[in-house]
Legacy VTK file of the C-alpha trace (Angstrom):
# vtk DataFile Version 3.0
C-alpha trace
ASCII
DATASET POLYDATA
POINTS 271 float
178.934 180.456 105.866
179.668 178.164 102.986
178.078 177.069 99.552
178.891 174.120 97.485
179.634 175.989 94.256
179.596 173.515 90.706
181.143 176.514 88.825
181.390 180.831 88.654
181.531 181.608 85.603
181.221 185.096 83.172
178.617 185.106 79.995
175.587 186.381 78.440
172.244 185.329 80.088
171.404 183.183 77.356
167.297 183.157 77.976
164.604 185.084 79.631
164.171 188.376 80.411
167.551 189.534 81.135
168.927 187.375 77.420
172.121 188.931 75.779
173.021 191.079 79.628
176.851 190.366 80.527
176.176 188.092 83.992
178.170 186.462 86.671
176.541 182.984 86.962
176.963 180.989 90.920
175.813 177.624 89.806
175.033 175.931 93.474
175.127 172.578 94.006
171.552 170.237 94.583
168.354 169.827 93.410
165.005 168.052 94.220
164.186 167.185 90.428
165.869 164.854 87.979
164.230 165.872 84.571
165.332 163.345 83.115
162.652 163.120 80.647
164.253 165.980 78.826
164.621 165.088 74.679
163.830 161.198 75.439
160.490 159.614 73.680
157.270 160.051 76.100
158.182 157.406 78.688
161.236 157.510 78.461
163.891 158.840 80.821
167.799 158.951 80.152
170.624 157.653 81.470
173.733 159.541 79.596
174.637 160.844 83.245
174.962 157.410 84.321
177.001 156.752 81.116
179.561 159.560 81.988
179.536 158.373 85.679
180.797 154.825 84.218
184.096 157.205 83.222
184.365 159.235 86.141
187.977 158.897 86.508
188.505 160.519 83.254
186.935 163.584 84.654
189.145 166.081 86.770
187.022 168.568 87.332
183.696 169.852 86.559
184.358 171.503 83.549
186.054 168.839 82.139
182.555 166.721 81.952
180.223 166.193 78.407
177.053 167.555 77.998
174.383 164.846 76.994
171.713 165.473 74.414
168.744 163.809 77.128
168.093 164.599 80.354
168.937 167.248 82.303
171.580 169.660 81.215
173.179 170.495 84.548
173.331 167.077 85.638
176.754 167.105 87.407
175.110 170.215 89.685
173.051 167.411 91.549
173.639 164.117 90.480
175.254 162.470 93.574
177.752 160.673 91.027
179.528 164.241 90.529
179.018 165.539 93.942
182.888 165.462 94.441
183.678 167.817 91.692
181.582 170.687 93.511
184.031 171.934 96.230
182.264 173.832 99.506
183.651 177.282 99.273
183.470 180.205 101.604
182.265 183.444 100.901
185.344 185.167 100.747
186.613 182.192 98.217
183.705 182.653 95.886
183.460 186.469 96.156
186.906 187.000 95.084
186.277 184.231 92.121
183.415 186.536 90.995
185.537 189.633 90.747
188.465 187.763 88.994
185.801 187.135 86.429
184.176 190.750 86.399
185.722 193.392 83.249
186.239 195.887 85.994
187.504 193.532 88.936
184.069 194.400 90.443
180.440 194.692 89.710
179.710 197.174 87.439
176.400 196.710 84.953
176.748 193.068 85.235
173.658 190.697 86.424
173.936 188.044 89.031
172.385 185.305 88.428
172.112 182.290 91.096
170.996 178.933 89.559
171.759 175.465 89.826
170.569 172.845 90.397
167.947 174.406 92.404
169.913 177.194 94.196
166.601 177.837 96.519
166.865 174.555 97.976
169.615 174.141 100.463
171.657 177.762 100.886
169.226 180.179 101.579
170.882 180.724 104.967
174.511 181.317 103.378
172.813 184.030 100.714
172.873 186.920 103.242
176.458 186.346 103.859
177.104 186.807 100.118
175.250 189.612 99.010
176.342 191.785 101.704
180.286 190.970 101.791
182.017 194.287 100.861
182.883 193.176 96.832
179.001 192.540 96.491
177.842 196.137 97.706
178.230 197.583 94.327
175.519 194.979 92.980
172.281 196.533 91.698
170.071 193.660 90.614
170.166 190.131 90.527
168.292 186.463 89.068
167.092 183.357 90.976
166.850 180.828 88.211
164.671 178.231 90.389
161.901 175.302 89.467
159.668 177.167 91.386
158.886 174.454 94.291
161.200 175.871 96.868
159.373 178.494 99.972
161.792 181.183 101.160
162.776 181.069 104.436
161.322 183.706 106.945
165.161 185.519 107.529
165.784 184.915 104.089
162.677 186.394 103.189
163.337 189.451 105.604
166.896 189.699 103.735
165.404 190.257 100.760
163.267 193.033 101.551
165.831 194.763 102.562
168.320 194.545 100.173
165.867 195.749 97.343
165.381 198.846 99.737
168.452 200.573 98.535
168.099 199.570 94.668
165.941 199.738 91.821
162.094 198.161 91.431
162.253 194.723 90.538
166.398 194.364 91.338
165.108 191.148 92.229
164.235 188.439 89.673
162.830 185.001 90.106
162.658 183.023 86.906
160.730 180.249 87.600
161.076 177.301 84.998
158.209 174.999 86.692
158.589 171.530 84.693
156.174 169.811 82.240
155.622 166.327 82.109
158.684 166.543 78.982
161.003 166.783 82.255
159.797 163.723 83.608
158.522 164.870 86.803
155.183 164.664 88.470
152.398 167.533 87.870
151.789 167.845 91.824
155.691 167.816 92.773
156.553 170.148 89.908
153.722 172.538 89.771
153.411 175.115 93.199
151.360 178.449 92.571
151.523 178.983 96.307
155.359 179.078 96.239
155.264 181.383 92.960
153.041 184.030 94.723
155.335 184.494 97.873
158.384 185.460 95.416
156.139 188.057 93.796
156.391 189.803 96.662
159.856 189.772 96.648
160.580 190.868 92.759
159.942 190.168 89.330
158.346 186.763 88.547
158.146 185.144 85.342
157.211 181.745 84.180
159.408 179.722 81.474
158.525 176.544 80.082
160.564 174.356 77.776
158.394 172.451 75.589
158.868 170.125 72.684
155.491 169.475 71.538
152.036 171.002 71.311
150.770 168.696 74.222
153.635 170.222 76.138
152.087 174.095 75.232
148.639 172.436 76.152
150.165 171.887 79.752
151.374 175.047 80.088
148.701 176.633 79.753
146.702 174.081 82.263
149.578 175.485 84.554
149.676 179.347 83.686
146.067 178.927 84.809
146.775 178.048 88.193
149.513 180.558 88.695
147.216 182.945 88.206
144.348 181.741 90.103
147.351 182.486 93.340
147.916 185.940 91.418
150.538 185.326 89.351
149.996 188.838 86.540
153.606 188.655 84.945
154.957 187.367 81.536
155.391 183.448 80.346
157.941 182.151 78.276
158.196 179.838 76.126
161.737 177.970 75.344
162.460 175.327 73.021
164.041 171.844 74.110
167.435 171.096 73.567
168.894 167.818 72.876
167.463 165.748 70.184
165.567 166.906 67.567
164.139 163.715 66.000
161.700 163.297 69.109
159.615 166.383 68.866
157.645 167.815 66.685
157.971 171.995 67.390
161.310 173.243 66.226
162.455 176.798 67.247
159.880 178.505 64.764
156.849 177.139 65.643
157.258 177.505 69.516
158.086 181.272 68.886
154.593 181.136 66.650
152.698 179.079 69.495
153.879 181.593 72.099
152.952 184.373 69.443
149.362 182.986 69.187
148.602 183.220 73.697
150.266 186.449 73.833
153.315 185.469 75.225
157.059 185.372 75.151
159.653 183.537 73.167
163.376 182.816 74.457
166.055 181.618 72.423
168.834 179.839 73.439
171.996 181.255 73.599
174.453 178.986 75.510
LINES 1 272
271 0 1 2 3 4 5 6 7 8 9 10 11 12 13 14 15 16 17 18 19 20 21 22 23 24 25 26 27 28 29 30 31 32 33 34 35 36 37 38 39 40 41 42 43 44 45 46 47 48 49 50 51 52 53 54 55 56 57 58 59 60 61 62 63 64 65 66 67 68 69 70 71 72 73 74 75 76 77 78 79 80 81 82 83 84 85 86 87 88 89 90 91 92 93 94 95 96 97 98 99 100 101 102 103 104 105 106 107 108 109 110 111 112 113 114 115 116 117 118 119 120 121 122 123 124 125 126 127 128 129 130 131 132 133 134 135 136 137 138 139 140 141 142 143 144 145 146 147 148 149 150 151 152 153 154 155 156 157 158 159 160 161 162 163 164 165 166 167 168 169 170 171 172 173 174 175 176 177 178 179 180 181 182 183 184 185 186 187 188 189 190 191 192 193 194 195 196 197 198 199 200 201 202 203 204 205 206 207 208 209 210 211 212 213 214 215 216 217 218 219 220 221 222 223 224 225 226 227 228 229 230 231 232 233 234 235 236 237 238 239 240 241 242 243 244 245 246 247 248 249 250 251 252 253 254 255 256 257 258 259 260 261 262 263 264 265 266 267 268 269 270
């Protein structure tokens, strides 16, 4: 099996539940959602990726690109203008990548997370192959960072159960960012409570939404309504937008306050 891989790289989860925990990050390649509404005016949508793909010779690989203040901050993970600068990589390749990276030379305390892109939407079949590749083994818990739209699989879904068997409760994490009308995206694209209540089975769910405005918190909350009308019982987030601050009007304080006020959860941004 093989996964188009935009980067493996070693940090600190910078949000959520598992913020400031030493992580291996697989950024796949692909996603169904542009968001490029992100930090633009309501109506507006960007076009910095388009701007950088105007230069694209400049670029050598996929490190080398900008990050833009609007739209989406992964761009190059999806955007078919960067598609070349995401090599297909076999599992040996990217396994060994991920313990070059590790302290130890292998997995330790460290987190896995798997994001994108939307890393649920087109390698579900290669995951298997991953996780249970001898340098893996030693991994006890691991993050989906996902939009929330994508169904598992029925094998992959089998998979799953039986990897948790041997670790911890909850070694399995799905943070599910769905996406406001802020992204750009449509309410019944974006917006799946049946998809949300077939990873609880799997794992630890939690809902994060980036907002920028108190009509964006408003929407939230029409949508942490409907997760839990499907059962959805675990914590919401709530991040603040990056990019440009002249458009909104919620800085980092008062989104911690708004979250404060519903009883839920603030994340920072670290990275």
């Amino acid at each position: 099996m093989k996964i188009k891989v935009s980067e493996v790289f070693y940090s600190l989860q910078g949000e959520g539940r598992f913020v400031g925990v030493p992580s291996v990050f697989l950024r796949t390649y692909g996603c169904n959602f542009k968001c490029a509404g992100f930090g633009c005016k309501t109506g507006e949508l960007s076009t910095e990726a388009d701007d950088v793909a105007k230069n694209i010779d400049q670029y050598k690989d996929f490190l080398s690109l900008p990050l833009v203040n609007t739209g989406c901050d992964s761009y190059a993970s999806w955007d078919p203008n960067f598609k070349h600068l995401s090599p297909v990589r076999n599992i040996d390749d990217i396994t060994s990548s991920i313990c070059d990276i590790l302290p130890r030379g292998r997995w330790h305390d460290e987190h896995l997370v798997i994001t994108g892109g939307e890393p649920l939407l087109g390698w579900q079949r290669a995951y298997p192959d991953l996780l249970s590749h001898d340098k893996m083994k030693s991994l006890k818990e691991m993050t989906f960072e996902t939009n929330g739209t994508q169904r598992l699989s029925d094998d992959f879904s089998k998979y799953l159960m039986q990897w948790q068997r041997n670790r911890a409760k909850d070694a399995i994490t799905f943070s599910v960012s769905p996406k406001l009308s802020i992204s750009g995206e449509k309410w019944e694209d974006a917006i799946c409570p049946d998809v949300i209540a077939q990873y609880k089975i799997h794992g630890f769910v939690y809902l994060k939404f980036v907002v920028a405005t108190k009509e964006d918190v408003k929407e939230a909350e029409q949508a942490v309504e409907e997760y839990k009308k499907k059962g959805f019982t675990g914590p919401v987030y709530l991040m603040p937008c990056g990019g440009v601050e002249s458009v909104y009007n919620l800085n980092a304080r008062n989104v911690a306050i708004e979250a404060m006020n519903r009883g839920w959860r603030y994340s920072d941004r670290l990275q």
